[in-house]
N, C-alpha and C positions, 0 to 999 in steps of 0.2 A: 442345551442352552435354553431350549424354550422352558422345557419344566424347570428350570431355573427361576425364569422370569414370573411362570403362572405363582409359585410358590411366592417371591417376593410381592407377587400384585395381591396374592392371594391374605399373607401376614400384612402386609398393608392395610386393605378394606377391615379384617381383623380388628385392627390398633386402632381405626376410624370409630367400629363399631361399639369396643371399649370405652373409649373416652367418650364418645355418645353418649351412653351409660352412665358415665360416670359423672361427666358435665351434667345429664336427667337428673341423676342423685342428690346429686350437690345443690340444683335448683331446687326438688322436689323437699329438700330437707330446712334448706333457705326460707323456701315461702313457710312452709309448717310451723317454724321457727317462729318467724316473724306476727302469723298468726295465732300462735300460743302467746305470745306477750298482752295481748289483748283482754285474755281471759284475768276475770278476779277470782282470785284465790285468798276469800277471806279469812280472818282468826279462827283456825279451828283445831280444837283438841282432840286427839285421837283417844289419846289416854281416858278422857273421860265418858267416854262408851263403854255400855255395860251388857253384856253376855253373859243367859243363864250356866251355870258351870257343868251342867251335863249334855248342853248340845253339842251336836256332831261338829266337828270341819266343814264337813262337806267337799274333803279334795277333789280336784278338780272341777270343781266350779267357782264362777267370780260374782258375785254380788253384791248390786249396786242399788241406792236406793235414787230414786228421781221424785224429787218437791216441786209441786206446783205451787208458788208462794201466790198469799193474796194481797197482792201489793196494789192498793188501792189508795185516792186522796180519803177517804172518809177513815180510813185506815193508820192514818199517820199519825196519830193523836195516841193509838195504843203503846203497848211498852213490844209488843210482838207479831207480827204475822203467821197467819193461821197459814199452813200447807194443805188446802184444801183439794188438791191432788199431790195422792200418794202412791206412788206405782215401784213396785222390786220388780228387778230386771237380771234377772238369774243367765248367768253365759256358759254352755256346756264348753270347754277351753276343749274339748275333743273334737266335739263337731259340730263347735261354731255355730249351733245351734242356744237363741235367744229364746226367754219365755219371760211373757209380762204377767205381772199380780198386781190388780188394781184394792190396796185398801179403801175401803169407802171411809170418807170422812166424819161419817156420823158414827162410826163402829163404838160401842164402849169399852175402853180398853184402861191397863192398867198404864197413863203415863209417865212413871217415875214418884212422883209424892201422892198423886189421885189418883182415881176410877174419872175418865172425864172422855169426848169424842178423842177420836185419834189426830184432829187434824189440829189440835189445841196445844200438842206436843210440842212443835216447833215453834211458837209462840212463846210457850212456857219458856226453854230452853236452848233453842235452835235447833241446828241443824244435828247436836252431839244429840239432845235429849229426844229426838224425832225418830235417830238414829237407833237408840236404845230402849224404845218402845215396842219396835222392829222388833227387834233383837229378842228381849224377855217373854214378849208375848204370843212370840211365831217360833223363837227356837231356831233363830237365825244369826247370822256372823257375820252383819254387814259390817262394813269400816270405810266405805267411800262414799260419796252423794252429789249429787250433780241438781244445783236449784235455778228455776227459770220462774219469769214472771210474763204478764201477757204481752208484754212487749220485744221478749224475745219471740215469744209463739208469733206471733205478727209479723215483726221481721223473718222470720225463718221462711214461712210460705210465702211472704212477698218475693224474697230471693228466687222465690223455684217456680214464680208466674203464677201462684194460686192453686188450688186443686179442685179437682173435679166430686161434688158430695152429692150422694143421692138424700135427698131431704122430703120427708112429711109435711103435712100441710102445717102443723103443731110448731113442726120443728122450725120452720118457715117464721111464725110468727113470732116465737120467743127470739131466736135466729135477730129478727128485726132489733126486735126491743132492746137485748142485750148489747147490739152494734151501737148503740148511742152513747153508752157510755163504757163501750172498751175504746171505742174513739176519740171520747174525750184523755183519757187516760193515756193512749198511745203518743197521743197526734197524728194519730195517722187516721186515711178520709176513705168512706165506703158507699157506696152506693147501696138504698135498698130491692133486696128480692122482691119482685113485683107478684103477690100472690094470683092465683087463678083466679077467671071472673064467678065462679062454682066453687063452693068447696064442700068436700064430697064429706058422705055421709061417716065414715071412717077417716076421722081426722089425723088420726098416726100411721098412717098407709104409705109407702111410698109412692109421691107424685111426680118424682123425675128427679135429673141430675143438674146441679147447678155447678157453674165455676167460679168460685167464692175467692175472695181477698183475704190479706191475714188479719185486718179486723171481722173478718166475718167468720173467718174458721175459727177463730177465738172466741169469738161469741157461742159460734155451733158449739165448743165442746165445754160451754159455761151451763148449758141448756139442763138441769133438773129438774122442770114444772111440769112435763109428761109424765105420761102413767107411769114410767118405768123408775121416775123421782132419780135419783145419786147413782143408780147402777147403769142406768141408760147414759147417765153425763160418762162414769167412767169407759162405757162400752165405746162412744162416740169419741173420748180420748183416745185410744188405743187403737181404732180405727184409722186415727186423723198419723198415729204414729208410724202405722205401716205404710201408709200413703206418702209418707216422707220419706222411710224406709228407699220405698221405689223410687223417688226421684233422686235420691242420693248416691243410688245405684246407679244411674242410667246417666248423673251428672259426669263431665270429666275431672280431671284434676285441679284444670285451673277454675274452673268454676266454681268446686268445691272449697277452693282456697278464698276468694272473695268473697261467697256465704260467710264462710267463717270468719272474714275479717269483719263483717257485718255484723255477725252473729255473739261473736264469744264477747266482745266487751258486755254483752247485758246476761253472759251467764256466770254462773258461782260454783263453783267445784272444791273437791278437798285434794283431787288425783293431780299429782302435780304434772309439769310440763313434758316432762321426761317419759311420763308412764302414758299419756296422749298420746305424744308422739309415737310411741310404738305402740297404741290401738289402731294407730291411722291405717297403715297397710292391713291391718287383718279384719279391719269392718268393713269389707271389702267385700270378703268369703261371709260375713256373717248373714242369717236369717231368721225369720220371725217364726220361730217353730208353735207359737200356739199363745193366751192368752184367756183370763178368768179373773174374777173376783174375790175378793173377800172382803167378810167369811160367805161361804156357799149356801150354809144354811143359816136362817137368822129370821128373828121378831121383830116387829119394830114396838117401842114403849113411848110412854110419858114421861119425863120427870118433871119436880118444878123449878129444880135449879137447870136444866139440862134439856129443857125441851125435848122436840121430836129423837131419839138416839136407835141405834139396830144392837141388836141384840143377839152377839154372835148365839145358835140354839147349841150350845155343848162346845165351847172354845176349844178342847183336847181334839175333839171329833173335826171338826174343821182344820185346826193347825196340821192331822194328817191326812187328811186331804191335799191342802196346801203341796208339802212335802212329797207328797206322789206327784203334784203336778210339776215341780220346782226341780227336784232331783228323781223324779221316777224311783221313790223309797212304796213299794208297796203294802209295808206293813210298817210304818213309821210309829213309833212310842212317845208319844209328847214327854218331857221333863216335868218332875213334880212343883216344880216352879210354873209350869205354863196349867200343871190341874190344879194346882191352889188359885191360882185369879179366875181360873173356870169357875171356879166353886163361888166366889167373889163376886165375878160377874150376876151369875144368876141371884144371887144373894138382893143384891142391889136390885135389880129387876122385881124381884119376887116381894119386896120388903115396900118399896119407894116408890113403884109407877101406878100413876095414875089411872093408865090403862093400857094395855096390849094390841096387837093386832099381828095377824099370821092369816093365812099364809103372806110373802112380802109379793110385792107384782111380781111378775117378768118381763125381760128385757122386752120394748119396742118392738123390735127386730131381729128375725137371727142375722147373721153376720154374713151369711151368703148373699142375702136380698141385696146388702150393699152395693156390695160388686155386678150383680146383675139385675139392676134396677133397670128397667123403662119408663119415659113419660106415658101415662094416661090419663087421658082429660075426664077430671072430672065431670059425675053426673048428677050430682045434687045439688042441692042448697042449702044453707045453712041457715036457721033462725035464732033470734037471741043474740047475746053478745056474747064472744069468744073471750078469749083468755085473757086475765089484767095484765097489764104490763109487770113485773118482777119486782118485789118490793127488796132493792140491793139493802137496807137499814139495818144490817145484821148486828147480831155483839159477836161477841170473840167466842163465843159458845156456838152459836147456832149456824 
């Protein structure tokens, strides 16, 4: 009689634990729901994406492109916005292993009718013709895109209390300058970093760790006027992403769902509601397996319709590179499509620039310093004036 009873107390708590479960489920797919409604999902054509015809699949992996649009007032006047961050975000679907590739914006690449920067793509054409620049030029098979403007980056780390950035004295200053008018932009209010009463002799050195706001990590990852110019902005993008990364991680559910009720109205996607909602549970497991630039090796030139541009050094030689870093392809063969604009590239370079320069800097920082930055007080001084403030007056080229 008693093992009777345990067995019915026992199928009881059972049936509790069940529908626990399942009442979880129902909520957890409810809010998700509710949260995807928010997102814009503007006009976009799939069909009109163009893939050289001898690159690979690539099965088993999923790639996605992410635009950083430059959605400014001085900007509203044009017929397009520049995606002046460009980052592939390659998903090993095995092992949930993530790898970022920052294109730099100045790259000269082939965008569908020109030779012109890469970040002039999405302007021209959107988000298809941004898409398919991708695509021909790298020997890639993207079909989805995910675009944000500063105003999501803003909100996103205000959601998650700000982050912790080990910053240069450099970086400091721009850092400042840039916050005046991504605030105006956002509306949203920052306080400035108070520099040291010294500033040391080495002005791109890290001098400590600050806890910044999302007008101010917006501004950080706007920051090009250091030695490291476009690759240091992209490094400090990418930085700023695993840093979100962790907090995303370590958020719980429902908090992740209120971000995102904050969050998705100001983003743009092509992936519709259906195929989020089941990334939701498996970004979960996922990790930032590594991150790089492109191209790796590269000039920088003159033009005069094209100002300052980089100058992938052997487009084929770079793309497999790429491709080893992307899908671990260790002897990858570029398509005779991606060596003809190689040939192209240099063509123009060699024909039209004013003048060259190589080698190109190197990053700032390595990537470890970040994470194990300490403050030390500086011991110098600094004479002369420092760095001008940023002249935002850009055209749609530069």
């Amino acid at each position: 009689m008693k093992k009777n009873t345990k067995i019915r107390i026992a199928v009881f708590f059972l049936e509790l634990l069940c529908l626990a479960i399942l009442i979880g489920g129902l909520y957890i797919y409810r809010r998700a729901t509710v949260s995807l409604q928010k997102i814009e999902q503007p006009e976009f054509h799939e069909e009109e994406i163009t893939v050289n015809a001898e690159a690979p699949q690539m099965k088993g992996f999923s790639t996605y492109a992410i635009f950083g649009t430059d959605h400014r007032v001085l900007n509203s006047e044009m017929e397009g916005e520049n995606s002046d961050t460009i980052i592939i975000a390659c998903v090993n679907n095995s092992t949930k292993e993530v790898r970022l590739a920052s294109v730099y914006r100045d790259t000269l690449l082939d965008i569908g009718d020109t030779y012109a920067k890469a970040n002039a793509a999405f302007a021209y054409g959107g988000p298809e013709q941004a898409i398919s620049m991708l695509n021909t030029n790298l020997d890639l098979n993207i079909r989805d895109f995910v675009a944000v403007d500063f105003s999501a980056v803003t909100k996103l780390v205000d959601c998650f209390g700000g982050l912790d950035i080990p910053m240069s004295y450099a970086e400091i200053v721009h850092m400042n300058n840039y916050c005046v008018e991504t605030s105006e932009e956002t509306g949203e209010d920052y306080v400035p970093v108070e520099l040291p009463e010294k500033a040391p002799d080495d002005q791109e050195k890290i001098i400590g760790t600050y806890h910044l706001n999302g007008v101010q990590v917006t501004s950080y990852c706007r920051i090009r006027y250091t030695s490291s110019l476009d690759m240091g902005r992209t490094e400090r993008q990418r930085f700023v992403i695993g840093l979100l990364v962790d907090e995303a991680k370590a958020a719980g559910l429902t908090r992740l769902f209120d971000i995102m009720d904050e969050v998705f109205p100001l983003v743009q996607t092509s992936l519709s509601k259906t195929e989020i909602l089941q990334l939701i549970p498996a970004m979960i497991g996922y990790s930032l397996a590594g991150n790089t630039g492109f191209p790796e090796t590269y000039d920088f030139a003159e033009l005069s319709d094209m100002g300052s541009i980089v100058v992938p050094r052997d487009l084929t030689t770079n793309v497999s590179t790429l491709h080893k870093f992307l899908f671990s392809e260790p002897d990858y063969t570029p398509t005779s499509d991606v060596e003809e604009k190689s040939w192209e590239i240099q063509n123009i370079a060699e024909t039209r620039a004013s003048s060259t320069s190589s080698p190109a800097p190197s990053a700032t920082y390595p990537e470890a310093e970040r994470y194990d930055a300490e403050y030390q007080e500086p011991e110098y001084d600094i004479t002369g004036e420092f760095y001008e403030e940023p002249d935002f007056e850009e055209d749609l080229f530069e």
